[in-house]
C-alpha positions in Angstrom: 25.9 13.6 -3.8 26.7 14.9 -7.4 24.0 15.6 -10.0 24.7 12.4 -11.7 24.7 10.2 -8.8 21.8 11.4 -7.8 20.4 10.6 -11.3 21.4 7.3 -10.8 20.0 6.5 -7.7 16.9 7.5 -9.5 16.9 5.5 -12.4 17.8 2.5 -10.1 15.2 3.4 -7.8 12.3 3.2 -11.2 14.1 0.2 -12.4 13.5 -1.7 -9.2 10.3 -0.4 -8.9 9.1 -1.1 -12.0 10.6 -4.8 -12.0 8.8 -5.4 -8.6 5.7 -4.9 -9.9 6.0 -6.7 -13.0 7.6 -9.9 -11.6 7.9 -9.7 -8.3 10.1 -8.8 -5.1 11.7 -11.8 -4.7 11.7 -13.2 -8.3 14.4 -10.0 -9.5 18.0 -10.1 -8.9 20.1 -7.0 -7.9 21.9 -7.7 -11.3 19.1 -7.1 -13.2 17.8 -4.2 -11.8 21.1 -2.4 -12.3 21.5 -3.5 -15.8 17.9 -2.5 -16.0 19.2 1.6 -15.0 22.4 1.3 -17.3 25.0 0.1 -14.5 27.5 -2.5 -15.1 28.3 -2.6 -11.7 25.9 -4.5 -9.6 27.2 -2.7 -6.6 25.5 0.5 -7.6 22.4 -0.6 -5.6 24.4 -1.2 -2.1 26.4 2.3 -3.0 23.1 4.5 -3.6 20.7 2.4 -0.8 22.6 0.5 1.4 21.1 -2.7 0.1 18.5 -4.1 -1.3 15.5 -4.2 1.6 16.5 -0.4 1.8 16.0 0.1 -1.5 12.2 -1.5 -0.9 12.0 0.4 2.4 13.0 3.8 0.1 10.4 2.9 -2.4 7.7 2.6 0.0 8.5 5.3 2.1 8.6 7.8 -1.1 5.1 6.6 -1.9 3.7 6.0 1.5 4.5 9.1 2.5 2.3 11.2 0.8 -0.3 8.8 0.9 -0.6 9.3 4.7 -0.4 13.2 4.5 -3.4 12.8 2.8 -5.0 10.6 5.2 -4.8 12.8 7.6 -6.3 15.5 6.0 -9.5 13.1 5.6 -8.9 12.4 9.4 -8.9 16.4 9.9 -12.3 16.4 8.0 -14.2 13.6 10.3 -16.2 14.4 13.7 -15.4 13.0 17.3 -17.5 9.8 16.5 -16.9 9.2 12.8 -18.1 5.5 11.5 -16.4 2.6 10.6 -16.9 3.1 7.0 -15.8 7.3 7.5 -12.9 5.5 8.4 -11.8 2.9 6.0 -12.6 5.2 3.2 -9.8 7.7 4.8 -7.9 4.0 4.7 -9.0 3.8 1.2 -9.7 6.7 -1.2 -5.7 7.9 -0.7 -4.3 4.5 -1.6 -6.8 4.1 -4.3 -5.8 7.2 -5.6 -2.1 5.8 -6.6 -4.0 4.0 -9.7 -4.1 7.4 -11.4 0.1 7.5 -12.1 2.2 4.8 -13.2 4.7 4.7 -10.9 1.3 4.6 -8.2 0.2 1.4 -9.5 3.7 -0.1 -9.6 3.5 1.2 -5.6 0.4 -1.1 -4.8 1.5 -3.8 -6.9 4.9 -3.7 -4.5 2.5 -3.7 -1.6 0.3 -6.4 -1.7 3.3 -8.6 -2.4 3.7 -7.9 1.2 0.9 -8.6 2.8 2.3 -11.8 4.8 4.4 -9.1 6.5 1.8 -7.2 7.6 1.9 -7.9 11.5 5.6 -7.3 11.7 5.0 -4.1 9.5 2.9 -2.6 12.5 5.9 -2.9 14.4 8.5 -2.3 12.3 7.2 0.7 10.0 8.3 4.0 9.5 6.2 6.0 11.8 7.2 9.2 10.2 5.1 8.0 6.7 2.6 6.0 8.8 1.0 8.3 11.4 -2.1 8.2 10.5 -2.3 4.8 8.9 -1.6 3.7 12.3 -4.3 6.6 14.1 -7.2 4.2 11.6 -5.9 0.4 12.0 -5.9 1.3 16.3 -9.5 2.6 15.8 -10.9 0.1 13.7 -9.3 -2.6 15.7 -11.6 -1.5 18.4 -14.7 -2.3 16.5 -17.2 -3.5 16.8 -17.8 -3.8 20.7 -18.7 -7.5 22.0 -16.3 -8.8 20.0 -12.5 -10.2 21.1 -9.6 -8.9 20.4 -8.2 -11.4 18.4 -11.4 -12.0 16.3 -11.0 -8.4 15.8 -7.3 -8.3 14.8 -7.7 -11.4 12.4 -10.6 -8.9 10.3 -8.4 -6.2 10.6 -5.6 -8.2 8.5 -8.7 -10.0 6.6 -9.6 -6.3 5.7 -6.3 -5.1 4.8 -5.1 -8.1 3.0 -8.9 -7.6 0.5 -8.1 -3.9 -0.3 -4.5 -4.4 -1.0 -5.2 -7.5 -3.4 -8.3 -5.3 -5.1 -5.9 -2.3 -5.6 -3.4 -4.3 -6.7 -5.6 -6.1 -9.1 -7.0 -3.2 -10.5 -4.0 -1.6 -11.2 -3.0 -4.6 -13.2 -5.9 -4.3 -14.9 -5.3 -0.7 -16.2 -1.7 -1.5 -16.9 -3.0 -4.2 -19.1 -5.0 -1.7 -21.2 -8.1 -2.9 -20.3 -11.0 -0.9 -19.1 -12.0 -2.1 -15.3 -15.6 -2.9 -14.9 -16.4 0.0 -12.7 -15.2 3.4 -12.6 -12.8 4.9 -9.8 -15.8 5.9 -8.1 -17.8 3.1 -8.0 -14.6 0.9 -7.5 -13.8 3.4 -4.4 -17.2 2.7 -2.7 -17.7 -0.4 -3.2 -14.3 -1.3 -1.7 -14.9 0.7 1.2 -18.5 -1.1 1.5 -16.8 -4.6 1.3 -13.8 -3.9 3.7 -16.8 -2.3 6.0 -18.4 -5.6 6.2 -14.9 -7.6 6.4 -14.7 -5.7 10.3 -18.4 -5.4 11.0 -20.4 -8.5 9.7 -23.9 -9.3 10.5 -24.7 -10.5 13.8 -27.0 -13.3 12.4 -27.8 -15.3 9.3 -31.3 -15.7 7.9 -32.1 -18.7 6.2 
């Protein structure tokens, strides 16, 4: 592709990711986004992605991707027998981490606007950018023990559902200008503390 078509599939490619965040997937016209990157033509968007669910697909992927590298590496880090919470903060510190850039918090934003797609995701999704996602959802959906299967798979969405709202959240919060209540840190942990008790609740109330 020439140099300035491949500048233009980039601007396109911020402009829709940008607008997506701000307003919403389904609440942004094609039109807009390509005015948005300086084309008159609408059909600059099918020409550079195909369409406009690969244009999403392209945005996640370019995020996603890295992302998952670096939950692997956690993975790499962990024993043979590595807790529930050792694994939802491999789930968690990477995604987290997309607060720190702009175009990361647009990312999240993006995402938890899809959570009602979530199940269909698992099938769907680009295994080449979700390896290792996947290696931590089929673990944790094991757990706990005595438990079935489908009380397990309905925390598993409960749990995935909380930390992309809380990201999501957050990072609206810091594109706001405001300073969130706890630091990256402390947001990181105590995340990973609330999705742990999401999967593995206590067996018993006390009165």
């Amino acid at each position: 592709m020439p140099r300035d078509g491949t500048a233009t599939k980039e601007r396109i490619s911020n402009e829709a990711s940008r607008l997506f965040a701000e307003r919403g997937i389904y609440q942004v016209t094609n039109r807009e986004i390509t005015e948005a990157a300086g084309q008159r033509n609408v059909s600059a968007l099918n020409y550079h992605f195909g369409g406009r669910e690969e244009l999403l697909a392209a945005l996640l992927t370019s995020n996603g991707g890295p992302v998952d590298d670096a939950r692997g590496r956690l993975l790499g880090e962990l024993d043979d027998a590595p807790t529930t919470d050792d694994l939802i903060a491999c789930l968690v510190v990477p995604y987290a981490a997309c607060l720190g850039t702009e175009h990361g918090r647009q990312y999240v934003q993006i995402v938890a606007q899809l959570r009602g797609r979530f199940a269909a995701w698992r099938v769907e999704s680009d295994t080449a950018t979700t390896t290792h996602l996947q290696r931590i959802l089929d673990s944790l959906e094991e757990r706990p023990p005595g438990v079935s299967a489908d009380i397990r798979t309905e925390r598993l969405v409960g749990m995935i559902m909380l930390m992309t709202s809380a990201v999501a959240e957050r990072a609206r919060t810091i594109e706001t200008g405001s300073a969130p209540a706890l630091d990256h840190d402390g947001f990181v942990d105590n995340l990973v503390t609330m999705l742990t008790g999401v999967l593995e609740p206590p067996r018993s109330r006390t009165r």
